[in-house]
N, C-alpha and C positions, 0 to 999 in steps of 0.2 A: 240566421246564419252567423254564426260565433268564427270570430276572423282568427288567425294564426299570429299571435304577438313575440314579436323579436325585438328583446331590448338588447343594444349595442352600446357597451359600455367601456369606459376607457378616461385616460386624463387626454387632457386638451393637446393635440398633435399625436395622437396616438393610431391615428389610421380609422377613426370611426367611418368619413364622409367619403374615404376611398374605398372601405367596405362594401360600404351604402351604393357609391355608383356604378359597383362590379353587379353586387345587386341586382339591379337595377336594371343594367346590358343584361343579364341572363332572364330578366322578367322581360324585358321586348322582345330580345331574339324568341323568347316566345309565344310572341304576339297578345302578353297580358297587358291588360290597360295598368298606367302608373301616373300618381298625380304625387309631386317632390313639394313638401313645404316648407318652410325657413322662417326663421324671422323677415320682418317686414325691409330690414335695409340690407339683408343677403339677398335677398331677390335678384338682384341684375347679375351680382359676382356669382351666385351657383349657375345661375342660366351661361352665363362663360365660360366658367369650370368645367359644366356637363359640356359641351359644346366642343371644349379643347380633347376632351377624353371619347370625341367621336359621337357621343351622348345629344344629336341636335333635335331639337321639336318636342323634349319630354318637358312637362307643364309645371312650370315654378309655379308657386303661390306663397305668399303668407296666409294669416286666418284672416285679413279683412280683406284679400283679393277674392281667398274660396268663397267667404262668404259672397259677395259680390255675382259671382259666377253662379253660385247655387239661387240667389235670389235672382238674376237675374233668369235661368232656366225655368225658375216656376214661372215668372212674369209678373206683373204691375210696373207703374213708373214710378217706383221708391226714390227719394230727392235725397241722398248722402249728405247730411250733416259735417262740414269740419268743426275741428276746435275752437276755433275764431267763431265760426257762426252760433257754436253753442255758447259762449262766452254774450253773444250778442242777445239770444235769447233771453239768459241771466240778467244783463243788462233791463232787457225793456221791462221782463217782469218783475223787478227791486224798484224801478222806477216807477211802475203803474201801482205798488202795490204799497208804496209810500210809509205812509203811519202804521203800517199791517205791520211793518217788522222793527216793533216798539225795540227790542232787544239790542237791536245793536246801532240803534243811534245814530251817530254821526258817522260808523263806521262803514254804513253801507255804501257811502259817499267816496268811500277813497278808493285810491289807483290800487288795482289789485284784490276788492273783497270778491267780485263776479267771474275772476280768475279763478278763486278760491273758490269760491262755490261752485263751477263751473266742474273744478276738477274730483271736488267730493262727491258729486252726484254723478260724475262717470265710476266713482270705485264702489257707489254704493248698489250701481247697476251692474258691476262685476262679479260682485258677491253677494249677487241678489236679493241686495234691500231695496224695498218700494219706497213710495211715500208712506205708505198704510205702516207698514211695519216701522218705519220710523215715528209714526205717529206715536204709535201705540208704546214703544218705547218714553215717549216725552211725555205722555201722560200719566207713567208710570209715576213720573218722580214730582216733588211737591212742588205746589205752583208759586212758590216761592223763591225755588231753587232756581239759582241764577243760570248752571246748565239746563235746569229745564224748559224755562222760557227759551235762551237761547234754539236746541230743540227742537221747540213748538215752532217757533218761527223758521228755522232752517225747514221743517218737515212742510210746512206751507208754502215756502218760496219751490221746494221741490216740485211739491205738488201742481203749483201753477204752471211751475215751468213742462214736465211732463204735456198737461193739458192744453197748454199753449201749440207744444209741438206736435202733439198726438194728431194725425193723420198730413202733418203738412210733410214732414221731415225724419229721417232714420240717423238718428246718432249711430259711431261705432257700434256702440252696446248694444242698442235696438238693434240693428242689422246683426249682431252677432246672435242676437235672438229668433230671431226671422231663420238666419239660416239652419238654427240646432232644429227649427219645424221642417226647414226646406230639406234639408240633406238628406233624409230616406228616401226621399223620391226623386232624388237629384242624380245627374249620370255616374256622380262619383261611387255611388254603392257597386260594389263587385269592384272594385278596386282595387290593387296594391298602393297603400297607400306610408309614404313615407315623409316622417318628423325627425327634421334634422337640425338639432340644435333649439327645438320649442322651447319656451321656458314655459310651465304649467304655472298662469298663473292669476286667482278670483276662479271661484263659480264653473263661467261659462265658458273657461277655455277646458276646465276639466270636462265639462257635460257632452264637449264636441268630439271628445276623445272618447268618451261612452261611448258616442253616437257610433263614429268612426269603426271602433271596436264591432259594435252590435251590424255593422252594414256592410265593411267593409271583406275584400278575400284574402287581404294579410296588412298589418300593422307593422311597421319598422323603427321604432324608437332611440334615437342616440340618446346618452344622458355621459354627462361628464363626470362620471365616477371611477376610481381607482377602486379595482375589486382586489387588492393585496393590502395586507395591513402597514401602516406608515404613522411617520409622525405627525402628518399634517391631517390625518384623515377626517377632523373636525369641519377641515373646509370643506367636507362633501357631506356633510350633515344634510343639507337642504333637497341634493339629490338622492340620497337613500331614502330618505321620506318619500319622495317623489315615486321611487322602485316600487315601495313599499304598499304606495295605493296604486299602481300600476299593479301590480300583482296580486292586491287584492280584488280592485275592479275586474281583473282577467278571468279570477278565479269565480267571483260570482255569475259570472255570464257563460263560464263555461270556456273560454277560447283556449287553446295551448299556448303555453307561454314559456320561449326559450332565452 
């Protein structure tokens, strides 16, 4: 099923989100299902918004709530990793794994390197780098080369930590992974489904929007673009990109796209 994509475009205060919940009332009044998603800290404010404009019981999410919902529909008892906790993981396995990370010395000892690493290997799960693929990268360069050591040993602390966690705990990213399998068979397909104010950003927020696309019975996209030409138009550089693999992704799948 190739969903119907409507990108809603406009600068910022231009009437996108009130579009969107006029929308929205003409998809209940006809008794279509509609799942509203936002970024993660609009959540409570659109859920008031919709509420104030009569709009009560239509379903907020971010992507790490859908997700959530979608894995919890298929079922398992998946244990949600926070930040803190994955930082903790980082922790024990620099600790256990001692003289293994010749490369950075003294450095692995200070306040802040398990942060740091912590948060590299969430962007590298974003933009779906493994351990492997990083390996393979570090073994590329000579083993002299002081980033390649470094590397070698970052792609090993990766690695351990991965394995460490692998069936205990679901990081963001893992669950964000979980749910790009869950979602076809999750209640939200046949959907209208609407993204308001997403920012498209690594990997797998694009792949859910595939997904979305490929499952869903309509797509509603705001992007904050000014479609008249101006002098600032360079500040919407990042969302014509954006348009631009939206319309491509539409086009290979087949959906219309208005």
């Amino acid at each position: 099923m190739a969903a119907r994509i409507d990108c809603i475009l406009g600068r910022a205060g231009s009437g996108k989100s009130r579009f969107l919940r006029e929308r929205v009332r003409t998809l209940l009044a006809s008794g279509a299902p509609v799942a509203y998603i936002v970024p993660e800290q609009f959540t409570y404010e659109t859920e008031r918004q919709l509420a104030e404009v009569g709009l009560h019981g239509v379903p907020v999410y971010s992507f790490t709530t859908l997700a959530r919902r979608a894995l919890a529909e298929r079922g398992g008892q998946s244990v949600f990793l926070s930040p803190q906790g994955k930082r903790m993981a980082v922790r024990k396995m620099t600790e256990e794994m001692g003289s293994q990370l010749a490369s950075f010395g003294r450095v692995k000892h200070t306040p802040g390197f398990t942060a740091a690493c912590a948060q590299l290997f969430t962007r590298f799960k974003r933009y779906e780098i493994d351990p492997e693929r990083l390996s393979t990268i570090a073994e590329s360069l000579p083993k002299e080369d002081l980033l390649g050591e470094k590397l070698r040993d970052l792609a090993l602390l990766y690695t351990q930590t991965e394995e460490y966690l692998k069936g205990r705990y679901l990081d963001e990213e893992d669950a964000f992974a979980a749910f790009c399998e869950a979602l076809p068979k999750s209640s939200f397909a046949g959907r209208h489904i609407v993204l308001d104010g997403i920012e498209l950003k690594g990997e797998q927020s694009w792949r859910a929007v595939g997904i979305l696309m490929d499952i869903a019975a309509s797509v509603y996209i705001s992007l904050r673009l000014d479609t008249e030409p101006s002098r600032d138009a360079p500040l919407f550089a990042g969302e014509r990109r954006t348009l631009t693999r939206l319309r491509a992704m539409a086009a290979e799948r087949g959906c219309p796209l208005t």
